[in-house]
C-alpha positions in Angstrom: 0.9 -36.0 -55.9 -0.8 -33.5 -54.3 -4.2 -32.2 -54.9 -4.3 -28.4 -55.6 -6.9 -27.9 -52.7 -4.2 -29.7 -50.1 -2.5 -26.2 -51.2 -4.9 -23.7 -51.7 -7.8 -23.9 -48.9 -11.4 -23.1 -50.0 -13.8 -21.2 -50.0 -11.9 -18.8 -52.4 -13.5 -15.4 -53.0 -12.9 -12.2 -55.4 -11.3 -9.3 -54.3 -13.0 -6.6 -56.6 -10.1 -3.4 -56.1 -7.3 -5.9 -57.2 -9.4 -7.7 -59.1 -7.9 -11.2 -57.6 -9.3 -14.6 -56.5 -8.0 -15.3 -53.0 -8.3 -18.7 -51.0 -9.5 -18.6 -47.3 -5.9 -18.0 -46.2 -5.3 -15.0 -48.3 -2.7 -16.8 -50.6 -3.2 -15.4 -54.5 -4.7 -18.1 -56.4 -6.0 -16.3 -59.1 -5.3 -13.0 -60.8 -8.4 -12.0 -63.1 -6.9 -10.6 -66.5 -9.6 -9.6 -69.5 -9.4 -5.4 -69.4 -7.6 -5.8 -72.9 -11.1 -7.3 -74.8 -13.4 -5.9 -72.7 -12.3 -2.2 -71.6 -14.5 -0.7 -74.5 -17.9 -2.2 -73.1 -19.9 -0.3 -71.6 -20.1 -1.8 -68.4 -16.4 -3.5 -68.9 -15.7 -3.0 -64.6 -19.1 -5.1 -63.9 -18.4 -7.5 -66.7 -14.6 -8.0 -65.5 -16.0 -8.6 -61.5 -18.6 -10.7 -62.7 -16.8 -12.9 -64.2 -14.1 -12.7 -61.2 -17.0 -13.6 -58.9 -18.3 -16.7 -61.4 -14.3 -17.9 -61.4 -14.4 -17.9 -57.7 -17.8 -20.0 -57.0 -16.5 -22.3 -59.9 -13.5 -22.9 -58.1 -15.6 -23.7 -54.4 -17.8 -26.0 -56.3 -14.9 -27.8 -57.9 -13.3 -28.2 -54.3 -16.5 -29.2 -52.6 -17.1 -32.2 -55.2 -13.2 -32.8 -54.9 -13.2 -32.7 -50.7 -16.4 -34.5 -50.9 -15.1 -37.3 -53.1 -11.8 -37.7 -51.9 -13.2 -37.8 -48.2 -16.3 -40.5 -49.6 -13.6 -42.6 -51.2 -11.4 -42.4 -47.8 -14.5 -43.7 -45.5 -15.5 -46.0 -47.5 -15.2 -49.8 -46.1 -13.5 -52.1 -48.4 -14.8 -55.1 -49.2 -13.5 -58.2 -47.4 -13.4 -61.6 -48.8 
């Protein structure tokens, strides 16, 4: 089975006009949804990217420990007997 970062390539970022998470290729990953809850807030638009820019790091830091593991596990030498 594939690992979702085999699809989608990291480092993702936020696009604050469409308010989206896109990977490195420009493939959609993530479309950031809250306006409903938050719209009354006084700062809803800073609150809505914020949170689209928090998804985003999340989501480079997942893939960094998730490359970083895979590729450890990969180079690792196994034992002989």
């Amino acid at each position: 089975m594939k690992n979702i970062f085999e699809i989608l390539k990291p480092p993702f970022y936020y696009d604050d006009y469409g308010q989206m998470i896109f990977d490195k290729d420009n493939n959609l990953a993530l479309d950031v949804r809250a306006w409903g809850l938050i719209q009354k807030e006084e700062n809803a638009e800073e609150i809505q990217d914020n949170f689209g820019k928090m998804v985003a790091e999340a989501l480079n830091n997942i893939a960094q420990q998730t490359l970083f593991s895979s590729n450890a596990k990969a180079s690792t030498p196994k034992p002989t007997a």
